[in-house]
N, C-alpha and C positions, 0 to 999 in steps of 0.2 A: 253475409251477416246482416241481419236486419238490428235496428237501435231505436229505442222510443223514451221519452222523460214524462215518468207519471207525474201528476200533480202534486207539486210540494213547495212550498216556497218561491219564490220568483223563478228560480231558472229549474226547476224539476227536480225529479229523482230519475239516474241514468236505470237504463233497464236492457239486457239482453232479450228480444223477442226470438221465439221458435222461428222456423219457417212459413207455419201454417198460421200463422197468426194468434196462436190457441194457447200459449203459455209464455212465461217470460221467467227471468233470474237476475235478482237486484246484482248490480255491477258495481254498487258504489265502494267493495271493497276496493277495486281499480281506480275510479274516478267515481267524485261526488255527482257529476254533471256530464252531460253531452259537452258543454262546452270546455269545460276540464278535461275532457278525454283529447279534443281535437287539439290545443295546447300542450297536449303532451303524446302526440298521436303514435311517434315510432315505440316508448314503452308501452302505452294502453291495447294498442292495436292487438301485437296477438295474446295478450292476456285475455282482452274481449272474447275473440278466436275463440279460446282454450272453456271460455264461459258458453260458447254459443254451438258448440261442438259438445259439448256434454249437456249442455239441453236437449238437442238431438236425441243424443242414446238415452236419453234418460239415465245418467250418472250422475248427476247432481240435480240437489233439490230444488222444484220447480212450482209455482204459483200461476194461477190463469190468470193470461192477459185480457185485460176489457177494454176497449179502444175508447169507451166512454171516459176513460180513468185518465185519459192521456193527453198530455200539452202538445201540442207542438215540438217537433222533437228538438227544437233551439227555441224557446216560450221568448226570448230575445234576443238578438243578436249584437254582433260590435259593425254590421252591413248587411245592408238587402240592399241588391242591384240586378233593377227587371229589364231585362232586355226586349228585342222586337225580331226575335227571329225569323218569325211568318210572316213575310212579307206582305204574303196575300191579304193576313189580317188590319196590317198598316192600310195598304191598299181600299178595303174597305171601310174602315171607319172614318179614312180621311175623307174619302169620296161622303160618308152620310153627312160631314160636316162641311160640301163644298171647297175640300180644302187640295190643292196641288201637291202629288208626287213629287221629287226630286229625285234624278235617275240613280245620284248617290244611294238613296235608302238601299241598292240592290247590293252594293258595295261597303258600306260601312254603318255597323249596327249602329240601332238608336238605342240606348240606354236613360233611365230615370234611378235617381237613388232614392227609398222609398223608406217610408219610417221604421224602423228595427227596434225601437223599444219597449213594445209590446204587440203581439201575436196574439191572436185568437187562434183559443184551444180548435182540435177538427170537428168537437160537437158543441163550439160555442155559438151562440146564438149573431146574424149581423145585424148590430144596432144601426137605425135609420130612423134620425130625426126628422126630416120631413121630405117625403114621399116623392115632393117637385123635384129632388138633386137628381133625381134619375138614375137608381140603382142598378149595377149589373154585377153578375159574376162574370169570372174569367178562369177559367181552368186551365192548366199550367202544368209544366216542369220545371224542377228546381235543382241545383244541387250544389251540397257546402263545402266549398275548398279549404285544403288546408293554407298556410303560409305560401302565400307568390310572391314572387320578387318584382320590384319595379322592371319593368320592359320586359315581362315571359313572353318565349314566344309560343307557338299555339303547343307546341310538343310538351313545353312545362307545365304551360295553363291545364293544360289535362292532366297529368300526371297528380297533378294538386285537387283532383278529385277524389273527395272521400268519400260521400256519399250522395242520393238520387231522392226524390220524393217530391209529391204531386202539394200545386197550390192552388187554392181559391182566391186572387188578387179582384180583390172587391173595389171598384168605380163608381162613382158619380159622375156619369158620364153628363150632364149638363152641368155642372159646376167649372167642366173641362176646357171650353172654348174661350171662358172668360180667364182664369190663369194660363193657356199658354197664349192668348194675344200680350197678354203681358210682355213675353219672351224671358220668362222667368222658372218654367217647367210646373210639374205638377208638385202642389200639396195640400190642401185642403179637398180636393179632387179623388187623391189616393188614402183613403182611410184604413183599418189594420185588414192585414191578409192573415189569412191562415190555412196550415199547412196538414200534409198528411200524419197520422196516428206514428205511422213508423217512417225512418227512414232506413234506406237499404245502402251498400256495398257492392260497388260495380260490377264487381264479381258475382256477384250470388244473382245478376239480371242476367248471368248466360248471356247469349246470340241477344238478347233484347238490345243490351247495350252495345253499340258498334260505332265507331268511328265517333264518338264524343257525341252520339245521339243516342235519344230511349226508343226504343220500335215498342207499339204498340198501340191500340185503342185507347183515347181518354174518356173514358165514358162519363157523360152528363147527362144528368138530370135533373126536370128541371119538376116539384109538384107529384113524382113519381111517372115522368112520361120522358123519354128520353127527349132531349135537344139536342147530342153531340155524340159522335163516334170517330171522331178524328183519330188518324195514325200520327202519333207524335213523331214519327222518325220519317213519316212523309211532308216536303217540302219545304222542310228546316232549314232554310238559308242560310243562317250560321250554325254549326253548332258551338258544343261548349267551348270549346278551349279557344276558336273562335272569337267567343264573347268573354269569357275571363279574361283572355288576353287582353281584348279591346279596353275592357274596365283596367287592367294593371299596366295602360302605356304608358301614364305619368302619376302611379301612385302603386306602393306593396299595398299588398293586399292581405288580413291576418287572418288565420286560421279563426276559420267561424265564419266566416263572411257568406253570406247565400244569393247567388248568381239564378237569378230567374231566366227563361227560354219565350218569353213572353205569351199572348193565348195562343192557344195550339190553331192552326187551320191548315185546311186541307181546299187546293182547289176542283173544281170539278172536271169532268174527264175531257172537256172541251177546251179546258182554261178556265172556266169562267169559275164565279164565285158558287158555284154547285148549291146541291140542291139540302134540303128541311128532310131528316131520317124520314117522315113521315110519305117522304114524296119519292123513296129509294135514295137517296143523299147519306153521305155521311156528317149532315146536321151543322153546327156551330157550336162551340167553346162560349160562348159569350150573347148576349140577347143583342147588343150591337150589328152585331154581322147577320143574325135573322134581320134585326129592322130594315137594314141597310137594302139588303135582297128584297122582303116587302116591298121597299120602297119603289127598286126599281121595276117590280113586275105589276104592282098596281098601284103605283104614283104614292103611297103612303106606306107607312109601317100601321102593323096592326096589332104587332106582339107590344103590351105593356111592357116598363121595367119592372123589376122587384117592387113587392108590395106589402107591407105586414102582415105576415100567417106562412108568405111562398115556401116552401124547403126546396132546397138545392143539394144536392150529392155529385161527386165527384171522386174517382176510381180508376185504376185501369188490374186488368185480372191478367194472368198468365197462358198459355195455350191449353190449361186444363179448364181454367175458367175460377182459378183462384186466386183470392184477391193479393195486389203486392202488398201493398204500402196501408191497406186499409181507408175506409173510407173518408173523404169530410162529407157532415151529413150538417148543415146548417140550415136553422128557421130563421126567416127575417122578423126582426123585433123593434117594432114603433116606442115613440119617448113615449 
Protein backbone atom coordinates (compact mmCIF):
# COMPACT_ATOMS: atom_id res chain seq x y z
CA UNK A 1 0.00 0.00 0.00
CA UNK A 2 1.60 3.20 -0.97
CA UNK A 3 0.10 6.67 1.04
CA UNK A 4 0.87 10.31 -0.01
CA UNK A 5 -0.79 13.91 1.62
CA UNK A 6 -1.76 16.33 -1.18
CA UNK A 7 -1.44 19.87 -0.30
CA UNK A 8 -4.01 21.22 1.94
CA UNK A 9 -3.64 22.97 5.03
CA UNK A 10 -0.68 22.22 7.40
CA UNK A 11 -0.77 18.60 7.69
CA UNK A 12 -2.23 17.48 4.09
CA UNK A 13 -4.96 15.65 2.62
CA UNK A 14 -4.58 11.61 3.17
CA UNK A 15 -4.48 10.00 -0.29
CA UNK A 16 -4.41 6.29 -1.34
CA UNK A 17 -1.71 6.04 -4.27
CA UNK A 18 -1.85 3.25 -7.14
CA UNK A 19 1.03 1.16 -7.43
CA UNK A 20 2.37 2.68 -10.41
CA UNK A 21 2.40 5.94 -9.15
CA UNK A 22 -0.32 7.17 -11.84
CA UNK A 23 -3.62 7.51 -9.76
CA UNK A 24 -4.76 8.09 -6.17
CA UNK A 25 -8.20 7.97 -4.03
CA UNK A 26 -9.09 10.54 -1.36
CA UNK A 27 -9.00 8.52 1.98
CA UNK A 28 -10.08 11.10 4.07
CA UNK A 29 -13.47 9.29 4.43
CA UNK A 30 -10.94 7.03 6.86
CA UNK A 31 -8.69 9.50 8.11
CA UNK A 32 -8.38 13.35 7.48
CA UNK A 33 -4.42 12.95 7.58
CA UNK A 34 -1.55 10.54 7.45
CA UNK A 35 -1.00 11.49 10.75
CA UNK A 36 -4.72 10.55 11.87
CA UNK A 37 -4.43 7.34 10.10
CA UNK A 38 -1.24 6.30 12.07
CA UNK A 39 -3.16 7.35 15.58
CA UNK A 40 -5.58 5.21 14.73
CA UNK A 41 -3.58 2.62 12.65
CA UNK A 42 -5.28 -0.91 13.75
CA UNK A 43 -9.01 0.58 12.44
CA UNK A 44 -7.61 2.83 9.33
CA UNK A 45 -5.19 0.22 8.21
CA UNK A 46 -7.33 -2.13 6.37
CA UNK A 47 -9.90 0.20 5.38
CA UNK A 48 -6.80 1.98 3.56
CA UNK A 49 -6.20 -1.83 2.28
CA UNK A 50 -9.81 -2.11 0.97
CA UNK A 51 -9.31 1.72 -0.61
CA UNK A 52 -5.90 0.65 -2.36
CA UNK A 53 -7.14 -2.78 -3.51
CA UNK A 54 -9.98 -1.22 -5.58
CA UNK A 55 -7.66 1.29 -7.02
CA UNK A 56 -6.08 -1.51 -8.39
CA UNK A 57 -9.05 -3.14 -10.19
CA UNK A 58 -10.24 -0.14 -10.97
CA UNK A 59 -13.63 -0.54 -8.69
CA UNK A 60 -13.63 2.65 -7.35
CA UNK A 61 -13.52 6.05 -8.51
CA UNK A 62 -10.01 7.33 -9.11
CA UNK A 63 -8.18 10.88 -9.91
CA UNK A 64 -4.45 11.17 -11.29
CA UNK A 65 -1.79 11.42 -9.06
CA UNK A 66 0.82 14.35 -9.71
CA UNK A 67 3.67 14.21 -7.29
CA UNK A 68 4.03 17.99 -7.86
CA UNK A 69 0.66 18.10 -5.82
CA UNK A 70 2.28 16.43 -2.98
CA UNK A 71 3.56 17.32 0.66
CA UNK A 72 5.64 15.24 2.27
CA UNK A 73 3.73 12.39 3.23
CA UNK A 74 3.93 13.69 7.30
CA UNK A 75 4.24 17.96 6.05
CA UNK A 76 5.08 17.61 10.19
CA UNK A 77 5.75 15.46 12.58
CA UNK A 78 5.49 15.04 16.60
CA UNK A 79 9.67 13.50 15.79
CA UNK A 80 12.43 13.13 13.31
CA UNK A 81 15.20 11.11 14.61
CA UNK A 82 18.24 10.73 12.04
CA UNK A 83 20.49 8.20 12.69
CA UNK A 84 24.13 7.09 11.28
CA UNK A 85 23.83 3.83 10.20
CA UNK A 86 26.68 3.80 7.44
CA UNK A 87 29.34 3.77 9.23
CA UNK A 88 31.43 4.36 6.34
CA UNK A 89 29.74 7.53 5.83
CA UNK A 90 30.58 8.70 9.62
CA UNK A 91 33.98 7.53 8.86
CA UNK A 92 34.37 9.94 6.15
CA UNK A 93 33.10 13.12 6.98
CA UNK A 94 34.71 12.92 10.17
CA UNK A 95 38.12 12.19 8.59
CA UNK A 96 37.30 15.75 6.07
CA UNK A 97 36.95 17.37 9.41
CA UNK A 98 40.08 15.92 11.02
CA UNK A 99 38.13 14.56 13.48
CA UNK A 100 38.86 10.93 15.53
CA UNK A 101 36.61 7.63 15.20
CA UNK A 102 35.66 6.03 18.47
CA UNK A 103 35.57 2.30 17.95
CA UNK A 104 32.13 2.68 19.79
CA UNK A 105 30.43 4.30 16.45
CA UNK A 106 30.75 0.38 15.29
CA UNK A 107 28.54 -0.60 18.22
CA UNK A 108 26.21 1.83 19.12
CA UNK A 109 24.32 4.19 16.71
CA UNK A 110 24.67 8.02 16.65
CA UNK A 111 21.50 9.61 16.49
CA UNK A 112 20.52 13.60 16.29
CA UNK A 113 16.74 14.75 16.88
CA UNK A 114 16.08 16.98 14.02
CA UNK A 115 13.39 19.73 13.67
CA UNK A 116 9.83 18.14 12.81
CA UNK A 117 7.83 21.17 12.48
CA UNK A 118 7.96 21.84 9.15
CA UNK A 119 9.05 19.77 6.02
CA UNK A 120 9.68 20.70 2.69
CA UNK A 121 7.32 19.61 0.16
CA UNK A 122 9.47 16.76 -2.48
CA UNK A 123 9.38 19.61 -5.20
CA UNK A 124 9.91 22.42 -2.84
CA UNK A 125 12.59 24.55 -3.54
CA UNK A 126 16.09 24.47 -0.56
CA UNK A 127 16.25 27.86 0.61
CA UNK A 128 20.07 28.96 1.24
CA UNK A 129 20.80 32.18 2.64
CA UNK A 130 24.17 32.48 2.21
CA UNK A 131 26.15 30.31 0.01
CA UNK A 132 29.48 30.23 2.69
CA UNK A 133 27.24 27.63 5.25
CA UNK A 134 28.25 25.08 2.86
CA UNK A 135 25.23 23.27 1.41
CA UNK A 136 24.77 19.64 0.93
CA UNK A 137 22.26 17.11 0.25
CA UNK A 138 22.12 13.82 1.84
CA UNK A 139 19.98 11.09 0.48
CA UNK A 140 18.37 8.67 2.87
CA UNK A 141 15.94 6.21 4.13
CA UNK A 142 13.27 6.83 6.28
CA UNK A 143 10.59 5.14 8.08
CA UNK A 144 7.37 6.05 10.39
CA UNK A 145 6.66 3.90 13.36
CA UNK A 146 3.70 3.45 14.92
CA UNK A 147 3.54 3.70 18.91
CA UNK A 148 6.81 1.91 20.81
CA UNK A 149 7.00 1.48 24.00
CA UNK A 150 9.85 2.68 26.47
CA UNK A 151 12.74 -0.12 26.17
CA UNK A 152 11.52 -2.02 22.64
CA UNK A 153 13.59 -4.35 22.03
CA UNK A 154 14.78 -4.61 18.31
CA UNK A 155 11.90 -7.50 17.57
CA UNK A 156 9.18 -4.69 18.66
CA UNK A 157 11.06 -1.64 17.22
CA UNK A 158 10.40 -3.30 13.88
CA UNK A 159 7.24 -4.54 14.25
CA UNK A 160 6.09 -0.78 14.84
CA UNK A 161 6.99 -0.07 11.30
CA UNK A 162 4.45 1.33 9.23
CA UNK A 163 5.85 2.70 6.57
CA UNK A 164 9.23 3.23 4.23
CA UNK A 165 10.21 6.48 2.14
CA UNK A 166 13.31 8.19 0.85
CA UNK A 167 14.73 11.60 2.36
CA UNK A 168 16.84 14.64 1.25
CA UNK A 169 18.34 15.64 4.97
CA UNK A 170 19.72 19.04 3.78
CA UNK A 171 23.24 20.28 5.75
CA UNK A 172 25.40 23.15 6.25
CA UNK A 173 28.03 21.33 6.41
CA UNK A 174 30.40 24.29 7.65
CA UNK A 175 28.06 25.68 10.13
CA UNK A 176 28.78 22.02 11.64
CA UNK A 177 32.14 22.07 13.29
CA UNK A 178 31.33 25.18 15.16
CA UNK A 179 27.99 23.71 16.98
CA UNK A 180 29.24 20.35 17.70
CA UNK A 181 32.66 21.69 19.37
CA UNK A 182 30.06 23.16 21.59
CA UNK A 183 29.07 19.57 22.65
CA UNK A 184 25.74 20.53 22.21
CA UNK A 185 24.77 18.61 18.73
CA UNK A 186 23.33 19.92 15.65
CA UNK A 187 20.84 22.80 14.99
CA UNK A 188 21.23 25.57 13.00
CA UNK A 189 23.45 23.20 10.90
CA UNK A 190 20.40 20.83 10.15
CA UNK A 191 17.69 23.03 8.29
CA UNK A 192 14.12 21.32 6.99
CA UNK A 193 14.45 18.02 5.24
CA UNK A 194 12.21 16.82 2.92
CA UNK A 195 10.77 13.70 2.06
CA UNK A 196 9.52 11.35 -0.80
CA UNK A 197 6.00 12.15 -2.71
CA UNK A 198 4.76 8.70 -1.35
CA UNK A 199 5.37 6.58 1.24
CA UNK A 200 5.13 2.86 1.05
CA UNK A 201 4.07 -0.53 3.37
CA UNK A 202 6.69 -2.99 4.08
CA UNK A 203 4.89 -5.15 2.37
CA UNK A 204 4.17 -3.87 -0.89
CA UNK A 205 8.69 -3.64 -0.97
CA UNK A 206 8.51 -7.58 -1.44
CA UNK A 207 12.27 -9.12 -1.04
CA UNK A 208 13.37 -5.25 -1.17
CA UNK A 209 12.59 -5.18 2.39
CA UNK A 210 14.39 -7.72 4.64
CA UNK A 211 15.59 -7.92 7.78
CA UNK A 212 14.71 -4.22 8.85
CA UNK A 213 16.60 -3.06 5.81
CA UNK A 214 15.44 -1.38 2.00
CA UNK A 215 17.63 -3.31 -0.74
CA UNK A 216 18.02 -1.24 -3.36
CA UNK A 217 19.89 1.70 -5.40
CA UNK A 218 19.36 5.23 -4.09
CA UNK A 219 19.79 7.02 -6.89
CA UNK A 220 21.16 10.76 -6.87
CA UNK A 221 21.40 13.24 -8.84
CA UNK A 222 23.00 15.89 -8.73
CA UNK A 223 22.36 19.03 -12.05
CA UNK A 224 20.87 15.91 -13.97
CA UNK A 225 24.36 13.74 -13.78
CA UNK A 226 24.18 11.09 -11.45
CA UNK A 227 26.47 11.52 -8.07
CA UNK A 228 25.22 8.29 -6.27
CA UNK A 229 23.99 4.66 -6.82
CA UNK A 230 24.42 3.22 -3.44
CA UNK A 231 22.62 0.02 -2.33
CA UNK A 232 20.85 0.96 0.65
CA UNK A 233 20.62 -2.51 2.06
CA UNK A 234 24.55 -2.66 1.53
CA UNK A 235 26.65 -2.00 4.60
CA UNK A 236 23.82 -0.86 6.86
CA UNK A 237 25.28 -1.21 10.19
CA UNK A 238 22.28 -0.79 11.99
CA UNK A 239 19.17 -1.39 10.62
CA UNK A 240 15.84 -0.33 11.77
CA UNK A 241 14.56 -1.74 14.68
CA UNK A 242 18.17 -1.42 15.48
CA UNK A 243 17.85 2.25 15.55
CA UNK A 244 14.29 2.66 16.71
CA UNK A 245 15.17 0.66 19.38
CA UNK A 246 18.24 2.65 20.23
CA UNK A 247 16.00 6.02 20.14
CA UNK A 248 13.16 4.21 22.58
CA UNK A 249 15.73 3.09 25.48
CA UNK A 250 14.81 5.83 27.74
CA UNK A 251 11.78 7.41 26.07
CA UNK A 252 8.10 5.83 24.00
CA UNK A 253 7.97 6.74 21.18
CA UNK A 254 4.46 7.96 19.35
CA UNK A 255 2.99 7.00 16.39
CA UNK A 256 4.12 9.45 13.69
CA UNK A 257 7.53 9.67 14.71
CA UNK A 258 10.10 9.34 11.65
CA UNK A 259 13.42 7.34 12.26
CA UNK A 260 15.98 8.37 9.61
CA UNK A 261 18.89 5.56 8.34
CA UNK A 262 21.17 8.38 7.92
CA UNK A 263 23.13 8.89 4.18
CA UNK A 264 23.21 5.98 2.39
CA UNK A 265 27.02 4.60 1.61
CA UNK A 266 28.47 2.03 0.23
CA UNK A 267 32.31 1.14 0.59
CA UNK A 268 34.40 0.25 -2.16
CA UNK A 269 35.23 -3.44 -3.09
CA UNK A 270 38.71 -3.00 -1.43
CA UNK A 271 37.21 -1.40 1.77
CA UNK A 272 38.20 1.79 0.91
CA UNK A 273 35.87 4.69 0.41
CA UNK A 274 35.31 3.65 -3.42
CA UNK A 275 34.97 5.27 -6.30
CA UNK A 276 32.70 8.84 -8.29
CA UNK A 277 29.86 6.67 -10.69
CA UNK A 278 31.85 8.48 -13.21
CA UNK A 279 35.08 6.46 -12.46
CA UNK A 280 32.91 2.76 -12.25
CA UNK A 281 31.98 3.47 -8.51
CA UNK A 282 28.75 3.36 -7.10
CA UNK A 283 29.16 7.36 -6.38
CA UNK A 284 28.08 9.17 -3.08
CA UNK A 285 24.69 10.17 -1.30
CA UNK A 286 26.04 13.41 -0.28
CA UNK A 287 28.89 16.09 -1.85
CA UNK A 288 30.68 15.49 1.62
CA UNK A 289 31.87 12.10 0.93
CA UNK A 290 33.02 13.11 -2.93
CA UNK A 291 34.88 16.10 -1.17
CA UNK A 292 36.39 14.10 1.32
CA UNK A 293 37.70 11.39 -1.39
CA UNK A 294 38.90 14.50 -3.62
CA UNK A 295 40.69 15.40 -0.92
CA UNK A 296 42.40 12.54 -0.30
CA UNK A 297 43.51 11.50 -3.99
CA UNK A 298 44.56 15.18 -4.77
CA UNK A 299 45.29 16.96 -1.54
CA UNK A 300 41.84 19.06 -2.09
CA UNK A 301 38.18 18.76 -2.85
CA UNK A 302 37.21 20.13 -5.98
CA UNK A 303 33.34 19.41 -6.16
CA UNK A 304 31.60 22.94 -4.86
CA UNK A 305 28.59 22.68 -2.38
CA UNK A 306 25.12 23.59 -3.47
CA UNK A 307 24.79 26.66 -5.16
CA UNK A 308 21.66 28.76 -6.23
CA UNK A 309 20.19 27.43 -9.63
CA UNK A 310 21.89 23.29 -8.53
CA UNK A 311 18.79 20.67 -8.79
CA UNK A 312 19.09 17.73 -6.89
CA UNK A 313 16.76 14.44 -7.44
CA UNK A 314 16.74 11.64 -5.38
CA UNK A 315 14.82 8.15 -6.16
CA UNK A 316 15.20 4.60 -5.95
CA UNK A 317 13.09 2.38 -8.78
CA UNK A 318 12.20 -1.22 -8.50
CA UNK A 319 13.82 -4.27 -10.71
CA UNK A 320 11.59 -3.18 -13.51
CA UNK A 321 12.92 0.26 -13.37
CA UNK A 322 9.81 1.84 -11.82
CA UNK A 323 9.84 4.26 -9.50
CA UNK A 324 8.86 3.47 -5.69
CA UNK A 325 8.15 6.31 -3.66
CA UNK A 326 8.58 8.95 -6.43
CA UNK A 327 10.92 11.31 -6.76
CA UNK A 328 12.44 14.70 -4.63
CA UNK A 329 13.23 16.81 -7.29
CA UNK A 330 14.64 20.21 -5.56
CA UNK A 331 16.27 23.57 -6.91
CA UNK A 332 18.52 25.44 -4.64
CA UNK A 333 17.02 28.90 -4.01
CA UNK A 334 19.19 32.09 -2.86
CA UNK A 335 17.49 34.96 -0.20
Amino acid sequence: MKLASLKWGRDGRLVVVSNDLAWCVEATNVAPTLQAALDDWERCEPLLRGLAEGLETGSIPRVRFHEKDAESPLPRAYQWADGSAYVNHVALVRKARSADMPDSFWTDPLMYQGGSDNFLAPRDPIPLADEAWGCDLEGEVAVITGDVPLGASREEALAAVRLVLLVNDVSLRNLIPAELSKNFGFFQSKPASAFSPVAVTPDALGESWKDGKLHGALEVELNGKPLGQADAGVDMTFDFGTLIAHAAKTRALSAGTIVGSGTVSNRGPDGGPGKPVGEGGVGYSCLAELRTVETLAHGAAKTPFLKPGDRVRIEMRDPRRHTIFGAIEQEVQGS
